[in-house]
C-alpha positions as CSV (number, residue, x, y, z in Angstrom):
1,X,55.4,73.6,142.1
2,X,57.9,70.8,140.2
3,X,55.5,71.5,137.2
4,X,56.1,74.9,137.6
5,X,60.0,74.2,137.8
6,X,60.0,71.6,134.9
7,X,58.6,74.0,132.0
8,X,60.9,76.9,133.5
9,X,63.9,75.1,133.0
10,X,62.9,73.8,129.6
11,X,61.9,77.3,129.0
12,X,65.3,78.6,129.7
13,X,67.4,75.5,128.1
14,X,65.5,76.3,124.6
15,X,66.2,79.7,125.1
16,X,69.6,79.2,124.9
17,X,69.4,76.8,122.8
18,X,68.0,79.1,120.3
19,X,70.2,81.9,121.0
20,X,73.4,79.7,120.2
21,X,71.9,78.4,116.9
22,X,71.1,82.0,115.9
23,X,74.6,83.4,116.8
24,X,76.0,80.3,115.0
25,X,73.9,81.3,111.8
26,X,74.9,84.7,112.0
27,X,78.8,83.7,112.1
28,X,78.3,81.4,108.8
29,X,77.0,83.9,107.0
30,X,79.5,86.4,108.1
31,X,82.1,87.5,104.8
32,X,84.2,89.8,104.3
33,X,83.6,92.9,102.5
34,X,85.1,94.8,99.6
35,X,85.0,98.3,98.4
36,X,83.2,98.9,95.2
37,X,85.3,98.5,92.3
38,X,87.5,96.2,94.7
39,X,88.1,92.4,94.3
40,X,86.6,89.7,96.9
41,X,89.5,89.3,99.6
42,X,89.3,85.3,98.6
43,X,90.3,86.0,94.9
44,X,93.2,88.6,96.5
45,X,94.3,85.7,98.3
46,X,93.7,83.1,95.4
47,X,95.8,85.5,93.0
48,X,98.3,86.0,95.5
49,X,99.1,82.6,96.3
50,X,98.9,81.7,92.9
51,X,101.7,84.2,91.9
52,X,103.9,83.2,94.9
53,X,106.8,84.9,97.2
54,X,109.4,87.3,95.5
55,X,107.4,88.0,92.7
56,X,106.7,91.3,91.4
57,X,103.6,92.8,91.5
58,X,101.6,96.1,90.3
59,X,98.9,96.6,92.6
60,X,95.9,99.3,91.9
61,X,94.0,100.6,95.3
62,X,90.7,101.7,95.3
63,X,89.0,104.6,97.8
64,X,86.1,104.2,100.0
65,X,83.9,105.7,96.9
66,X,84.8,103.4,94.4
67,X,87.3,105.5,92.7
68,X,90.9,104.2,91.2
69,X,94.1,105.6,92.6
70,X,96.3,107.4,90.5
71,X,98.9,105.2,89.8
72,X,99.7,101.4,90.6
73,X,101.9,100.5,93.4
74,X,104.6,98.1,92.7
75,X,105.6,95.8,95.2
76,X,107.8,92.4,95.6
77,X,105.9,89.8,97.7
78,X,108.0,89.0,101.0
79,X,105.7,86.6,102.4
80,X,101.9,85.4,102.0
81,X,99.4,84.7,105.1
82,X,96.3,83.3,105.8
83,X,94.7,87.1,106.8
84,X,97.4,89.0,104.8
85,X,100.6,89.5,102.4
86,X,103.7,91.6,102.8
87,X,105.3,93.4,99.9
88,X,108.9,95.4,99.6
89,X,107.9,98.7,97.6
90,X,110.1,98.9,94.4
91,X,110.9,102.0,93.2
92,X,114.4,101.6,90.5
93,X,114.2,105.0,89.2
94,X,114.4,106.6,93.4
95,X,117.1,103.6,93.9
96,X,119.3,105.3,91.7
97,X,118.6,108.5,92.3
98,X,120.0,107.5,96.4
99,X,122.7,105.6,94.9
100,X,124.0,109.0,93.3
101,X,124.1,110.5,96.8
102,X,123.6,108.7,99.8
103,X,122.2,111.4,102.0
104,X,119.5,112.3,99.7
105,X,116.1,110.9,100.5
106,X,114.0,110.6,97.9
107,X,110.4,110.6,98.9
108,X,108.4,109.9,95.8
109,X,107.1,106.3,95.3
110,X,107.5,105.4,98.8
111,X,109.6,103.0,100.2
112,X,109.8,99.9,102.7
113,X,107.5,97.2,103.3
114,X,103.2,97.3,103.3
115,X,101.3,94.7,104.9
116,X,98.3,93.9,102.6
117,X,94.9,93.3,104.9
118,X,92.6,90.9,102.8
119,X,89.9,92.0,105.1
120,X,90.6,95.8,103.7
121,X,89.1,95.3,100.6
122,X,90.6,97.8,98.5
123,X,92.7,96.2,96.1
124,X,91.1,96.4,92.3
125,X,93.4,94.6,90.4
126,X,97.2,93.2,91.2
127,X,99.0,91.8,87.8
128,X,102.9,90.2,87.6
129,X,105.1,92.9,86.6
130,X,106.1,93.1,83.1
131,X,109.8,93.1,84.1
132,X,108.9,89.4,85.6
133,X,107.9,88.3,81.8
134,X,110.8,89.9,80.4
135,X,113.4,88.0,82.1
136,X,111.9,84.9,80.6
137,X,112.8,86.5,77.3
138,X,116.0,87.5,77.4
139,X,118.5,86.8,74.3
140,X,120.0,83.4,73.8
141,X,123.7,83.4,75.7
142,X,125.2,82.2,72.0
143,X,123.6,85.6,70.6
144,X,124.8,88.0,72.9
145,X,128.2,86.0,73.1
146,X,128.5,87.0,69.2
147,X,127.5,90.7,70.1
148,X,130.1,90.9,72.8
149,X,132.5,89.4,70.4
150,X,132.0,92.1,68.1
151,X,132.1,95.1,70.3
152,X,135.6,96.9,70.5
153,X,136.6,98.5,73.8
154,X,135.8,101.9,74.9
155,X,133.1,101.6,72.1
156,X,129.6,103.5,72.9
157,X,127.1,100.5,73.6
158,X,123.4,100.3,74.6
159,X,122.3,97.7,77.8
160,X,119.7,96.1,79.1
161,X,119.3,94.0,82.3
162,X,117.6,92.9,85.5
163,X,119.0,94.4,88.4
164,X,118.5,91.5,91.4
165,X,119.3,94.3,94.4
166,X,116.2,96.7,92.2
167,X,114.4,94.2,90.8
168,X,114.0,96.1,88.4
169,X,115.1,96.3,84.5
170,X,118.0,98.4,84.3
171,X,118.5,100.3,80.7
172,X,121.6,101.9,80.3
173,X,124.0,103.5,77.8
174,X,127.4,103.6,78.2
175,X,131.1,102.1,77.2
176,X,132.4,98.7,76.9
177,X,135.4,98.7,79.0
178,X,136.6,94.6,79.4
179,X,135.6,91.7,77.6
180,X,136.0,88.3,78.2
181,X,134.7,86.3,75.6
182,X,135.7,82.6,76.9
183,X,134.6,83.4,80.0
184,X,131.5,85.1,79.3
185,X,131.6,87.8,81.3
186,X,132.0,91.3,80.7
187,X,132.5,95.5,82.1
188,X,130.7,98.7,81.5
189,X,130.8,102.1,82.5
190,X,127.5,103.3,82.6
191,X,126.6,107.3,82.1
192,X,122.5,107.2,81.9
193,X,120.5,104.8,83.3
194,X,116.4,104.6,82.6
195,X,116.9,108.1,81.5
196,X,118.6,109.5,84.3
197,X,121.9,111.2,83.8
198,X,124.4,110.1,86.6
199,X,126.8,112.3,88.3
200,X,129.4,109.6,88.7
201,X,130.0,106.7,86.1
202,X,128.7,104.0,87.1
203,X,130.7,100.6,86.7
204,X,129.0,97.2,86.2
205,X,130.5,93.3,85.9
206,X,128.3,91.4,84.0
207,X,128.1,87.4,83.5
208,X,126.0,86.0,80.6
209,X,125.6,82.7,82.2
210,X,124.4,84.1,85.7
211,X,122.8,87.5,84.8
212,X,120.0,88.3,83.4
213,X,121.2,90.5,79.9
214,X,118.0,91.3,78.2
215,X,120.2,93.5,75.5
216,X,123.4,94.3,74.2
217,X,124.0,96.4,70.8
218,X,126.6,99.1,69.7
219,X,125.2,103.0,69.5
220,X,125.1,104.2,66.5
């Protein structure tokens, strides 16, 4: 009867035993899938991390069959977790279309903010924005100092710069309408803006030593 007992209770303890172990195994070898065409969620996190908060990014979707979406989704990164990142759709061409009337709602591009799921795995490639890279290349202060130096007021002029509020690169044409040389700061009335015709004219202070002026030049 105790013999009996004995090799039940081992029977029972090993059974468990074994059933922990395998349920163990199972969980390490557990990882997270991705579509095809789609990056591992660890190197979306790696990449991610590595370009860090308030960057902007162009990020390309996959579907479920493998296929690219249509066009890239641009983004600035809010915040980055462990299981996900958050990212502010930017859209500069529908930002000026609602600046010219603020009770239009402009649907195309989207808006707001998109959690990003690692554990989704549907993103296929997400690349720093080429407006990031051109900030680091905007023209020496001295340069543009000599440009503004030259321009006469009310004269035509062609601009370029990064928009903070957008963050975007803003390219404009326009008129010179105050100058301050010593100072280094500057006024323009701007008419067209990335190709879009305003209604109003739209009037801009600029500061060489705290903006970001990509471009300044007279139209010809």
């Amino acid at each position: 009867m105790n013999t009996y007992k004995s090799e039940e209770r081992n029977w029972f303890f090993d059974s468990d035993r074994n059933a922990r172990f395998f349920i163990k195994l199972f969980k390490s070898k557990k990882h997270l899938k991705h579509r095809p065409g789609a990056l591992p969620p660890d190197e979306v996190r790696e990449l991610v991390e590595k370009i860090g908060r308030n960057k902007k990014v162009n990020i390309r979707r996959v579907e479920y069959d493998g296929a690219p979406e249509e066009s890239p989704i641009t983004v600035q990164i809010l915040d980055i977790r462990h299981d996900y990142f958050t990212g502010r759709v930017v859209n500069v061409e529908r930002s000026i279309k609602q600046d010219m009337d603020n009770r239009l709602i402009y649907l195309k591009g989207g808006g707001g903010t998109i959690d990003f799921q690692y554990k989704d795995g549907d993103i296929m490639s997400i690349e720093e924005d080429l407006d990031e890279s051109i900030i680091d290349e905007k023209k020496n202060v001295d340069e543009l100092l000599q440009i503004l130096d030259a321009l006469d007021l009310n004269e035509s002029i062609l601009i370029s710069y990064y928009d903070k509020e957008k963050s975007g690169v803003i390219n404009g044409m326009g008129k010179l309408v105050f100058k301050d040389v010593e100072h280094k700061n500057f006024k323009v009335e701007l008419t067209l803006i990335n190709d879009i015709e305003l209604d109003k004219v739209k009037v801009v202070s600029l500061d060489l030593e705290t903006d970001s002026v990509l471009d300044l030049e007279v139209v010809i």
